[in-house]
N, CA, C and O atoms as a Maestro MAE file, in Angstrom:
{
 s_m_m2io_version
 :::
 2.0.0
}

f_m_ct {
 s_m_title
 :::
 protein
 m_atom[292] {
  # First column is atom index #
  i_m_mmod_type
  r_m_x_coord
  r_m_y_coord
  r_m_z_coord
  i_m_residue_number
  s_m_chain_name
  s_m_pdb_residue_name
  s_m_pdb_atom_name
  i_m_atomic_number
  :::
  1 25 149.457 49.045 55.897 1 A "UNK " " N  " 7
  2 3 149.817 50.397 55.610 1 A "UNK " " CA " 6
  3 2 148.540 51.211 55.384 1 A "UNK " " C  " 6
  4 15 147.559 50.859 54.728 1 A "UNK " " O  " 8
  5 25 148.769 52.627 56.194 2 A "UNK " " N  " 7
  6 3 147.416 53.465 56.174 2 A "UNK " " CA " 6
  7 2 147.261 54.118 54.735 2 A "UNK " " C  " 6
  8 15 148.257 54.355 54.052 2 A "UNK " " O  " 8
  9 25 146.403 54.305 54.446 3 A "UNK " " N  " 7
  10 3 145.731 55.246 53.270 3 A "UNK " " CA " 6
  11 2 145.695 56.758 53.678 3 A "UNK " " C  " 6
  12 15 145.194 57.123 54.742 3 A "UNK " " O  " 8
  13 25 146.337 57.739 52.639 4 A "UNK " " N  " 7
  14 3 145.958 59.296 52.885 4 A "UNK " " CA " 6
  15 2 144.512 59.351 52.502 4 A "UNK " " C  " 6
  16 15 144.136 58.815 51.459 4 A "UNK " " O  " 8
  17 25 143.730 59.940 53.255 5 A "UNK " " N  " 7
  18 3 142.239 60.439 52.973 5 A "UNK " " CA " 6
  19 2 142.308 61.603 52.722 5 A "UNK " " C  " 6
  20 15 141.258 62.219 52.905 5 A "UNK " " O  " 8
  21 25 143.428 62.352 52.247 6 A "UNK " " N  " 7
  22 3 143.097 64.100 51.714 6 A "UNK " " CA " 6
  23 2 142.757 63.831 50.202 6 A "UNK " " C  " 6
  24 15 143.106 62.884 49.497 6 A "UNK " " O  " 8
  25 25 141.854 65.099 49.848 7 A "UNK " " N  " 7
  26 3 141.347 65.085 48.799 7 A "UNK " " CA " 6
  27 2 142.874 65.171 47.774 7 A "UNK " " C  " 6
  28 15 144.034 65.389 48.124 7 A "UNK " " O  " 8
  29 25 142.448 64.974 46.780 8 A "UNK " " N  " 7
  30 3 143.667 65.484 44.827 8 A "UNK " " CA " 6
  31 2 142.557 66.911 44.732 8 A "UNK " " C  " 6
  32 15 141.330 66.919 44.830 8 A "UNK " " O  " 8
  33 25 143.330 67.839 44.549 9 A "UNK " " N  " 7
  34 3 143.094 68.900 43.595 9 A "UNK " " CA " 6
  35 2 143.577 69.114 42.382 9 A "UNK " " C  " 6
  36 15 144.799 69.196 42.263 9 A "UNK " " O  " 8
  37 25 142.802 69.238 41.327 10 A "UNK " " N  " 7
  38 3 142.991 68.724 40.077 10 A "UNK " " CA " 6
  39 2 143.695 70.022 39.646 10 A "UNK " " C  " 6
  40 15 143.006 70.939 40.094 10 A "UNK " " O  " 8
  41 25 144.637 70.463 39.054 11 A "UNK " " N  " 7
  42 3 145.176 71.444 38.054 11 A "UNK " " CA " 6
  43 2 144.237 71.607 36.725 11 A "UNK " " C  " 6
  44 15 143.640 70.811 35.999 11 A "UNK " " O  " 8
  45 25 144.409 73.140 36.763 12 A "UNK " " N  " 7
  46 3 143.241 73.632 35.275 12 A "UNK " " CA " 6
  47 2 143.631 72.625 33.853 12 A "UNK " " C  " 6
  48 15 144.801 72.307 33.639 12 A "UNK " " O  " 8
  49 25 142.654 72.247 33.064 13 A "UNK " " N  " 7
  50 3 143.217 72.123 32.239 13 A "UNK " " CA " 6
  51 2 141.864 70.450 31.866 13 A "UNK " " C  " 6
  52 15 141.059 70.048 32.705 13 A "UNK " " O  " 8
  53 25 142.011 69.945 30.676 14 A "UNK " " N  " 7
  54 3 141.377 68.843 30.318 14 A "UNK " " CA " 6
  55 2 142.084 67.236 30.593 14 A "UNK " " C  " 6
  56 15 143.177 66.787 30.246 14 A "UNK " " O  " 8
  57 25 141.121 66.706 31.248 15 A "UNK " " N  " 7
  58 3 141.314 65.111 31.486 15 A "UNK " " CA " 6
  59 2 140.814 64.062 30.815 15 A "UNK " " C  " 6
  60 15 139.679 63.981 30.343 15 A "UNK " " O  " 8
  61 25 141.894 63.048 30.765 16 A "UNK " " N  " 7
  62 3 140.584 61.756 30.512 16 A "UNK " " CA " 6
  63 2 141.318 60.766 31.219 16 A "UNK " " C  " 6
  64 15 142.433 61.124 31.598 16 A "UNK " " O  " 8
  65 25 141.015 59.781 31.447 17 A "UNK " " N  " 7
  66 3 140.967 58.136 32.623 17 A "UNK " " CA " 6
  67 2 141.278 57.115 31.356 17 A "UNK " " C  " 6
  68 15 140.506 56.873 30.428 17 A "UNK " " O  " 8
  69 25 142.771 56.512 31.582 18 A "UNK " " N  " 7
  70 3 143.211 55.458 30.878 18 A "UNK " " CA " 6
  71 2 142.901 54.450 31.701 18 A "UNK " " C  " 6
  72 15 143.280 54.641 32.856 18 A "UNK " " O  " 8
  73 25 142.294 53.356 31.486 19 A "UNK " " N  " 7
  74 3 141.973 52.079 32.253 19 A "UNK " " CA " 6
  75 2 142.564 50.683 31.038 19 A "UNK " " C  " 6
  76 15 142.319 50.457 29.853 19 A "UNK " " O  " 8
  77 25 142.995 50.338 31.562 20 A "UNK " " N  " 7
  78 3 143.513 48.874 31.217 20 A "UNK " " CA " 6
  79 2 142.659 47.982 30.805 20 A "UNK " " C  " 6
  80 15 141.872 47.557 31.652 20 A "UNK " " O  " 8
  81 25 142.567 47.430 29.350 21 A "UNK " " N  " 7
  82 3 141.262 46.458 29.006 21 A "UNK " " CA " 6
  83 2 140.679 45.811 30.568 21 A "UNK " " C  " 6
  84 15 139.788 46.212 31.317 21 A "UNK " " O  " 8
  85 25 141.445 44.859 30.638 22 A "UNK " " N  " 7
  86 3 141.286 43.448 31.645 22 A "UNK " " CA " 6
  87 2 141.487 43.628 32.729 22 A "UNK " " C  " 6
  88 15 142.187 42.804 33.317 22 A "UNK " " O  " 8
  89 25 140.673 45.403 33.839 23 A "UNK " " N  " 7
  90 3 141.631 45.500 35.539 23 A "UNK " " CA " 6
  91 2 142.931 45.899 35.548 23 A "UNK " " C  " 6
  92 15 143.771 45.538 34.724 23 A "UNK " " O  " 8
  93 25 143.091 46.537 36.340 24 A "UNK " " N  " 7
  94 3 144.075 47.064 36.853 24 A "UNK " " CA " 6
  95 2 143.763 48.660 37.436 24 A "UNK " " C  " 6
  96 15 142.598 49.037 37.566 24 A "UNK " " O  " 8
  97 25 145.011 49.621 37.796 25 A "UNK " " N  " 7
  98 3 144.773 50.731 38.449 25 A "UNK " " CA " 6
  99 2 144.379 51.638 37.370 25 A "UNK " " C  " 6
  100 15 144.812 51.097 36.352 25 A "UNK " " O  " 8
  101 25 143.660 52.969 36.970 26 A "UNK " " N  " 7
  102 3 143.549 53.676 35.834 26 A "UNK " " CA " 6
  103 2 144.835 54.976 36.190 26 A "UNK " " C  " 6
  104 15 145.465 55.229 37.217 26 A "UNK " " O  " 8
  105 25 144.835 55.489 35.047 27 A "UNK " " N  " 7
  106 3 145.593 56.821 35.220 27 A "UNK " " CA " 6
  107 2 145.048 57.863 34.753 27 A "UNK " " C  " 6
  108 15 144.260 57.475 33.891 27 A "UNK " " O  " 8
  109 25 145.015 59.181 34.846 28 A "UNK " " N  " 7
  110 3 144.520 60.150 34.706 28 A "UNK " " CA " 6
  111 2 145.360 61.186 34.030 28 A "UNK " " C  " 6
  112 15 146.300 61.681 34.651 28 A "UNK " " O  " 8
  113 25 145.076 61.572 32.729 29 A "UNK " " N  " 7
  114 3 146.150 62.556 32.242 29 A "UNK " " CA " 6
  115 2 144.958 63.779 31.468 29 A "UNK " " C  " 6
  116 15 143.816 63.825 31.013 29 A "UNK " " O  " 8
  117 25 146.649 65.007 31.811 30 A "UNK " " N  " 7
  118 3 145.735 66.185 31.781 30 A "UNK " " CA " 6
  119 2 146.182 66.625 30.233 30 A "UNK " " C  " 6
  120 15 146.611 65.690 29.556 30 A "UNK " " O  " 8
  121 25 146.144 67.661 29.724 31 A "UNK " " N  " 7
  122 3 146.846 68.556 28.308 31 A "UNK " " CA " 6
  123 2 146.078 69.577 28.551 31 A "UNK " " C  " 6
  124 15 144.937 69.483 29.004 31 A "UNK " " O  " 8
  125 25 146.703 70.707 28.242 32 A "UNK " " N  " 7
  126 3 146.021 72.262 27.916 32 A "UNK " " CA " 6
  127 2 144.762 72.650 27.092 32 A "UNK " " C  " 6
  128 15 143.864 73.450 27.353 32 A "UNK " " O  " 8
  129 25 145.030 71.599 25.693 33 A "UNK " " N  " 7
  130 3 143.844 71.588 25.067 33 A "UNK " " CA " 6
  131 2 142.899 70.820 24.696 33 A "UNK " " C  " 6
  132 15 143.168 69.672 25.050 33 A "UNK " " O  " 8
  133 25 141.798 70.888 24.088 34 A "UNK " " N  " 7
  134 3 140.913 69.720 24.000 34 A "UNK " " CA " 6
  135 2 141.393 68.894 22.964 34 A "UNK " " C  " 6
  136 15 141.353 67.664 22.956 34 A "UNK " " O  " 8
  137 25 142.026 69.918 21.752 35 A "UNK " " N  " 7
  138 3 142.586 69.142 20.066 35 A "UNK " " CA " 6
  139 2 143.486 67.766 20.789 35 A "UNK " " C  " 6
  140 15 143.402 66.581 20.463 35 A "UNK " " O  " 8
  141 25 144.410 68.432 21.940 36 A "UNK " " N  " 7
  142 3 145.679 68.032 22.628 36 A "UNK " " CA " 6
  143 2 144.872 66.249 23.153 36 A "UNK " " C  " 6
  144 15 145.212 65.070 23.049 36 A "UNK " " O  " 8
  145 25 143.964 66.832 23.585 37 A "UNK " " N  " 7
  146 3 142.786 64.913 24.596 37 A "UNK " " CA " 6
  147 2 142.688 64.454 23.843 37 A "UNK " " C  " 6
  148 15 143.275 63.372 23.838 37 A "UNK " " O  " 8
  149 25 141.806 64.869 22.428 38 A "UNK " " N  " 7
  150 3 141.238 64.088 21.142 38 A "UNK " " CA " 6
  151 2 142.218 63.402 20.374 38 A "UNK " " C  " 6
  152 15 142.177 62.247 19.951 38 A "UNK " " O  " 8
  153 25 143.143 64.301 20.244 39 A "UNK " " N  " 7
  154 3 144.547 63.248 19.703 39 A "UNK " " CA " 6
  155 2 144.931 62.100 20.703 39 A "UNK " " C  " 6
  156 15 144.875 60.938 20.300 39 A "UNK " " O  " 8
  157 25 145.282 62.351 21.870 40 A "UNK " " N  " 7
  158 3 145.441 61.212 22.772 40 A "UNK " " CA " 6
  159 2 144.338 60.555 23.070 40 A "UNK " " C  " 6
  160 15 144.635 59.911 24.076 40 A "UNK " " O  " 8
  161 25 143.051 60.296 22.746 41 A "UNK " " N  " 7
  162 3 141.787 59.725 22.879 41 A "UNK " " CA " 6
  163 2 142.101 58.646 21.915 41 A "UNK " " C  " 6
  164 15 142.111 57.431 22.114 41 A "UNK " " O  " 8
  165 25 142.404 59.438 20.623 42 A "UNK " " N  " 7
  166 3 142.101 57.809 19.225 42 A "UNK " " CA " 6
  167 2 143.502 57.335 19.748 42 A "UNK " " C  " 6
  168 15 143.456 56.108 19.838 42 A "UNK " " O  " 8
  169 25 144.750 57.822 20.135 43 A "UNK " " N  " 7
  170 3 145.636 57.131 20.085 43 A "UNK " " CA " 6
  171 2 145.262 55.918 21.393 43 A "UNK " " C  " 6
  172 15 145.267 54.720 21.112 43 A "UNK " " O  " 8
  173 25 145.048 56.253 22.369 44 A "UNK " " N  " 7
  174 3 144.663 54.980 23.178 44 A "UNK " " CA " 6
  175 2 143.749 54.012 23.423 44 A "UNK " " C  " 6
  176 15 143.756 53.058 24.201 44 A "UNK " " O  " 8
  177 25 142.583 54.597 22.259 45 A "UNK " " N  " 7
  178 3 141.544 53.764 22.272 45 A "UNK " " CA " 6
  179 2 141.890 52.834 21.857 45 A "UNK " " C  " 6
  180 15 141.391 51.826 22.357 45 A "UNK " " O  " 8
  181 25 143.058 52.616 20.580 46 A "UNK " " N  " 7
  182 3 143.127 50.829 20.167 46 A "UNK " " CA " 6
  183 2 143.739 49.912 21.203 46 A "UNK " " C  " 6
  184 15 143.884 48.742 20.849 46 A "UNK " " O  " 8
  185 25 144.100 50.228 22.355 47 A "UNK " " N  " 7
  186 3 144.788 49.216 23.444 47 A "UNK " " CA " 6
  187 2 144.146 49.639 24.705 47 A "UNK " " C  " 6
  188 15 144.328 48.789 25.577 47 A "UNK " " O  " 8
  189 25 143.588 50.462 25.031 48 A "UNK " " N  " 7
  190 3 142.657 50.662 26.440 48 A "UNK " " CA " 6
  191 2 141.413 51.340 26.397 48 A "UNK " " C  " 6
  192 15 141.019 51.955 25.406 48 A "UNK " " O  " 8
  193 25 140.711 51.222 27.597 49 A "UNK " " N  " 7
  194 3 139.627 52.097 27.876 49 A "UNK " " CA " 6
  195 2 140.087 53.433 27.728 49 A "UNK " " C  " 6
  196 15 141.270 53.773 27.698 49 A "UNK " " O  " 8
  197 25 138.986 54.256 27.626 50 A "UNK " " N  " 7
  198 3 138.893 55.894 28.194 50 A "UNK " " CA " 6
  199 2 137.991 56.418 28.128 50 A "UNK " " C  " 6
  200 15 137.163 56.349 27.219 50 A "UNK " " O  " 8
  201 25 137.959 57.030 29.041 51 A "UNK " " N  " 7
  202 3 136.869 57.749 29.952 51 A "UNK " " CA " 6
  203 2 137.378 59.098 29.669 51 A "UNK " " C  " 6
  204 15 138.560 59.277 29.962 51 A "UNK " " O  " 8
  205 25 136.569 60.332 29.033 52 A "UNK " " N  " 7
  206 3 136.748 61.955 28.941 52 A "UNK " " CA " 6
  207 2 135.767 62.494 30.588 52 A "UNK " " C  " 6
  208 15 134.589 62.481 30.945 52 A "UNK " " O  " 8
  209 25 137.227 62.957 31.251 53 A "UNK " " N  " 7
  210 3 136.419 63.703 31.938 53 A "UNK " " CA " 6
  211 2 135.884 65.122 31.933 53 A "UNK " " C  " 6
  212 15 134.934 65.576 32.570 53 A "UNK " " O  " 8
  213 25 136.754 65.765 31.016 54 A "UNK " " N  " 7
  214 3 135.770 67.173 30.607 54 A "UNK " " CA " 6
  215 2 137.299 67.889 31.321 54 A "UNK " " C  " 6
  216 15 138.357 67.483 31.801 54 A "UNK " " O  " 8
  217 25 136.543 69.322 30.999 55 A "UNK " " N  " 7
  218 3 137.820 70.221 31.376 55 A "UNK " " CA " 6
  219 2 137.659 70.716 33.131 55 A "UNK " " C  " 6
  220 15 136.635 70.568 33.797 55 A "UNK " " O  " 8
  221 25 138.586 71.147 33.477 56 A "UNK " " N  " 7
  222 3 138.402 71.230 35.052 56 A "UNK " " CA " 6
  223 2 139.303 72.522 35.398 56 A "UNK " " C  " 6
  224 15 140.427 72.946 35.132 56 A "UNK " " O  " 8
  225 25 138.074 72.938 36.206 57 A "UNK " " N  " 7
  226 3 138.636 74.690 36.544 57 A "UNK " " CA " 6
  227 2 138.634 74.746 38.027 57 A "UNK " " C  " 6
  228 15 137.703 74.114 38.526 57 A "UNK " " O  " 8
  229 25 139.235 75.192 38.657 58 A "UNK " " N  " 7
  230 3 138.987 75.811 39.971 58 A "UNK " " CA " 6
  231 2 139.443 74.245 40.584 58 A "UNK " " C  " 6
  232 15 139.249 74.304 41.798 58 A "UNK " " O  " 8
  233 25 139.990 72.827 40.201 59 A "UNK " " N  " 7
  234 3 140.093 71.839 40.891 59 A "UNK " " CA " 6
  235 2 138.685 70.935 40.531 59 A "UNK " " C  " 6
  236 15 138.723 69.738 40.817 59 A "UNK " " O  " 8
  237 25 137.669 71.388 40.022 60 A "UNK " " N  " 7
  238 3 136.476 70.424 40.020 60 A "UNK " " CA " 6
  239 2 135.774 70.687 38.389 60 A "UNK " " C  " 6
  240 15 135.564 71.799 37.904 60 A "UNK " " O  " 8
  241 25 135.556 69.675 37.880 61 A "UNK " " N  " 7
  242 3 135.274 69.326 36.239 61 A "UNK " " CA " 6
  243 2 134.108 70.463 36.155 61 A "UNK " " C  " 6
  244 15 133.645 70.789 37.248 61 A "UNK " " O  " 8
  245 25 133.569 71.112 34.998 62 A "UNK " " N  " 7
  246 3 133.362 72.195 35.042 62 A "UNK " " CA " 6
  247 2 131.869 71.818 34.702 62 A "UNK " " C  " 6
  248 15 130.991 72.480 35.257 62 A "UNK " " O  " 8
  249 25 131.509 70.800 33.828 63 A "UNK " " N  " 7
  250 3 130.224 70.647 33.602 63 A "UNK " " CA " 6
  251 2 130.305 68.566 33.617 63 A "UNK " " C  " 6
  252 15 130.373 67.992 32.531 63 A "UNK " " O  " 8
  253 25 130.286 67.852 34.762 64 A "UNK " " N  " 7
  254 3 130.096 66.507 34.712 64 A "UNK " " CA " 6
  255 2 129.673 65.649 34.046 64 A "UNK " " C  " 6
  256 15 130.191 64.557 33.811 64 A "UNK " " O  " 8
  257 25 128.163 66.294 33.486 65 A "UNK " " N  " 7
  258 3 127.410 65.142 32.505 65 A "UNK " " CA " 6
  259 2 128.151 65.173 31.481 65 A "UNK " " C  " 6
  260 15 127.683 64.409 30.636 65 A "UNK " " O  " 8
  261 25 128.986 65.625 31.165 66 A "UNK " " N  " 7
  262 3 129.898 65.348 29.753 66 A "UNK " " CA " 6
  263 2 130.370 64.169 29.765 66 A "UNK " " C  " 6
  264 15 130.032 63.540 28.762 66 A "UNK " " O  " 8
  265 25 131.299 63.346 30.802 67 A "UNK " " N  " 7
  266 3 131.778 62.421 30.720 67 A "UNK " " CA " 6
  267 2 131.203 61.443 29.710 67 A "UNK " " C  " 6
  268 15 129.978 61.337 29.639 67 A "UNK " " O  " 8
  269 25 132.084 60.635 28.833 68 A "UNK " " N  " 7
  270 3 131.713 59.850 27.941 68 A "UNK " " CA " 6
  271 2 132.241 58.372 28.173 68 A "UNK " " C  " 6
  272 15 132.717 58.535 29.297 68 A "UNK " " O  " 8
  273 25 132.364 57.684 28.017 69 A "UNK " " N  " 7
  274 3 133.250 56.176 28.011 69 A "UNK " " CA " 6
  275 2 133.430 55.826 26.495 69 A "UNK " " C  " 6
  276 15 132.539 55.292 25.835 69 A "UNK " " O  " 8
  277 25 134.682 56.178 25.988 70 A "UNK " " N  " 7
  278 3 134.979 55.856 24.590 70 A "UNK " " CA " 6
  279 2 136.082 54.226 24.977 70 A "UNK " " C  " 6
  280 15 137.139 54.177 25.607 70 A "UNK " " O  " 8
  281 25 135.265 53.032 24.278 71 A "UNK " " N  " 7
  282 3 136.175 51.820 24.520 71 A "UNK " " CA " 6
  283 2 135.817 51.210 23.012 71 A "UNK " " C  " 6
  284 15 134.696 51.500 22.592 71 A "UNK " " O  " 8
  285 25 136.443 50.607 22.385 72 A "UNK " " N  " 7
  286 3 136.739 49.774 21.327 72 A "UNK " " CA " 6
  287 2 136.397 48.501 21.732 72 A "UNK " " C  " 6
  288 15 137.181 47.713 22.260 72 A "UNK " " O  " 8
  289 25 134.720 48.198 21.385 73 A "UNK " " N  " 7
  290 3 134.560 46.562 21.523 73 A "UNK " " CA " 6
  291 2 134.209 45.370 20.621 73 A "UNK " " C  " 6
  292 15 134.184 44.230 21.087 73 A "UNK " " O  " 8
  :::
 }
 m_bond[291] {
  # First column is bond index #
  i_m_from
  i_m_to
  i_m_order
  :::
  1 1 2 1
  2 2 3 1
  3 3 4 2
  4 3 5 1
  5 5 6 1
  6 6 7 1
  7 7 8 2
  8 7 9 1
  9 9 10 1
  10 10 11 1
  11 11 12 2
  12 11 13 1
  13 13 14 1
  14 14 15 1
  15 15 16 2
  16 15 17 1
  17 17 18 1
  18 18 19 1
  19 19 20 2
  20 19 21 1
  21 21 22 1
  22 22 23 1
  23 23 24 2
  24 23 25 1
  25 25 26 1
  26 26 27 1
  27 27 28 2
  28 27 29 1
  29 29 30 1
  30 30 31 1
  31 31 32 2
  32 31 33 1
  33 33 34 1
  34 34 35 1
  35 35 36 2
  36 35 37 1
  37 37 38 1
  38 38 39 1
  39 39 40 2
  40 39 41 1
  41 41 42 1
  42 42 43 1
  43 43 44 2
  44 43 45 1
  45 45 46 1
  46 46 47 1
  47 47 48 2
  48 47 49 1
  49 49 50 1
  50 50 51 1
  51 51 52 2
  52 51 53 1
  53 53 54 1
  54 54 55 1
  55 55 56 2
  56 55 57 1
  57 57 58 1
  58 58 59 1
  59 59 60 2
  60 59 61 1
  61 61 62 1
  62 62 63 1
  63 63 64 2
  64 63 65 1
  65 65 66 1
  66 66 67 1
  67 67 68 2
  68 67 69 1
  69 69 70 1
  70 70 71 1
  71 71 72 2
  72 71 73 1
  73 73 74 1
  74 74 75 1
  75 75 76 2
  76 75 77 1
  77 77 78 1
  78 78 79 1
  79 79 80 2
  80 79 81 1
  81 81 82 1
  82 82 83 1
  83 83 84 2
  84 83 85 1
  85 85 86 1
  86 86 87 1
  87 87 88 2
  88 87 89 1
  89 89 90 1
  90 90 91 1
  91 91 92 2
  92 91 93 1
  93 93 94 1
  94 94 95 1
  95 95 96 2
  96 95 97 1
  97 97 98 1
  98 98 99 1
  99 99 100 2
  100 99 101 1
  101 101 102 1
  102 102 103 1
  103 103 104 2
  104 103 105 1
  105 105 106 1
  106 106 107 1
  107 107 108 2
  108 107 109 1
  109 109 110 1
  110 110 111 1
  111 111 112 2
  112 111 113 1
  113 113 114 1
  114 114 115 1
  115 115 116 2
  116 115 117 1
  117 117 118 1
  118 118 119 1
  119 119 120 2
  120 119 121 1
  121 121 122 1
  122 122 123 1
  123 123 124 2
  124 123 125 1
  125 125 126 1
  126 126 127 1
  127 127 128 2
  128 127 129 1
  129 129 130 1
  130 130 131 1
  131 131 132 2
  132 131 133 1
  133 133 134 1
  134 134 135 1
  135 135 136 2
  136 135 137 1
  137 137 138 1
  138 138 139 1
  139 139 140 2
  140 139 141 1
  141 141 142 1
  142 142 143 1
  143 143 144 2
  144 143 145 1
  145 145 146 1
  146 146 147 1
  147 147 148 2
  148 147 149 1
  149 149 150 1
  150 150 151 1
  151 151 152 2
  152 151 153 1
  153 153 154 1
  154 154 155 1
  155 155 156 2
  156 155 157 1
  157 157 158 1
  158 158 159 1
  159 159 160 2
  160 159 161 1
  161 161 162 1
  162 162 163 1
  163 163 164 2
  164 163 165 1
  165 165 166 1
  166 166 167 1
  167 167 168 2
  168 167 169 1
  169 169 170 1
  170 170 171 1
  171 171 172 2
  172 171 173 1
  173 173 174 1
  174 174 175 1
  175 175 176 2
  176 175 177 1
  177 177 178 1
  178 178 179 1
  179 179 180 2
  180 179 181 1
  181 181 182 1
  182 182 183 1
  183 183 184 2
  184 183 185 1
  185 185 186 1
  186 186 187 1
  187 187 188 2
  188 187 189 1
  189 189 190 1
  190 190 191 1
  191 191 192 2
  192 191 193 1
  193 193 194 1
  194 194 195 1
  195 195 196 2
  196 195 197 1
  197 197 198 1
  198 198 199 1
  199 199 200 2
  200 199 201 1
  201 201 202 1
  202 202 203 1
  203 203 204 2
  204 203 205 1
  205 205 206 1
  206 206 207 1
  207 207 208 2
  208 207 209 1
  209 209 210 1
  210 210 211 1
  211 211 212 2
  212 211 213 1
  213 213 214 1
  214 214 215 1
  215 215 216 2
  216 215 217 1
  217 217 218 1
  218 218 219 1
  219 219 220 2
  220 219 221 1
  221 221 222 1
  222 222 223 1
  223 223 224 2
  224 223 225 1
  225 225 226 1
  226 226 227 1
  227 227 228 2
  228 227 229 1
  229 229 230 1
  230 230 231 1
  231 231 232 2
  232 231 233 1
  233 233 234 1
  234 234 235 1
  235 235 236 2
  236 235 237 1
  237 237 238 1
  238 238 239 1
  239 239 240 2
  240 239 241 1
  241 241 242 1
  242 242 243 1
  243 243 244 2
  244 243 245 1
  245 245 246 1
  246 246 247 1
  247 247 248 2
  248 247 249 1
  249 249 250 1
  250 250 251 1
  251 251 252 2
  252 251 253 1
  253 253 254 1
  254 254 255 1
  255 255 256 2
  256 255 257 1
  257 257 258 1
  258 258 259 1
  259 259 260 2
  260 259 261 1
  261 261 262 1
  262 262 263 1
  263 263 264 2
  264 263 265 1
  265 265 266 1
  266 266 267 1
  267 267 268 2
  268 267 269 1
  269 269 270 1
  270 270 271 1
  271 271 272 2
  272 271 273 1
  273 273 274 1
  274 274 275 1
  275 275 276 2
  276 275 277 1
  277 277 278 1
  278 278 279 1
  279 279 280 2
  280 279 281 1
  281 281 282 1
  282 282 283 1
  283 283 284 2
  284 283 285 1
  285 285 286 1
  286 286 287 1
  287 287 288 2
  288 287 289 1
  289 289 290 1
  290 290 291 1
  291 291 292 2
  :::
 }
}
């Protein structure tokens, strides 16, 4: 089975990347606000990775070097 090669355009708004301790696929979730990520940040840090990707305007993260990797080791 073929793969779509079109780009994701991201909707406005703040992300971060849930990844699964031990592999697997990650997921990507958005919220309106940053208070809105930070609450869902400590809540998933005790059972997965996460990755903050910063807020994203126009479809593309607005300032990159932000990204952080918050993991519980």
């Amino acid at each position: 089975m073929a793969r779509n090669s079109r780009t994701i355009s991201l909707k406005d708004g703040y992300y971060i990347e849930i990844l699964p301790k031990f592999g697997g696929q990650s997921v990507m979730v958005r919220r309106e606000s940053e208070e809105e990520v930070k609450k869902l940040m400590v809540q998933y840090q005790k059972s997965k990775n996460v990755n903050y990707i910063g807020e994203v305007k126009d479809g593309k993260p607005t300032d990159p070097s932000k990204r952080k990797r918050k993991s519980r080791r």
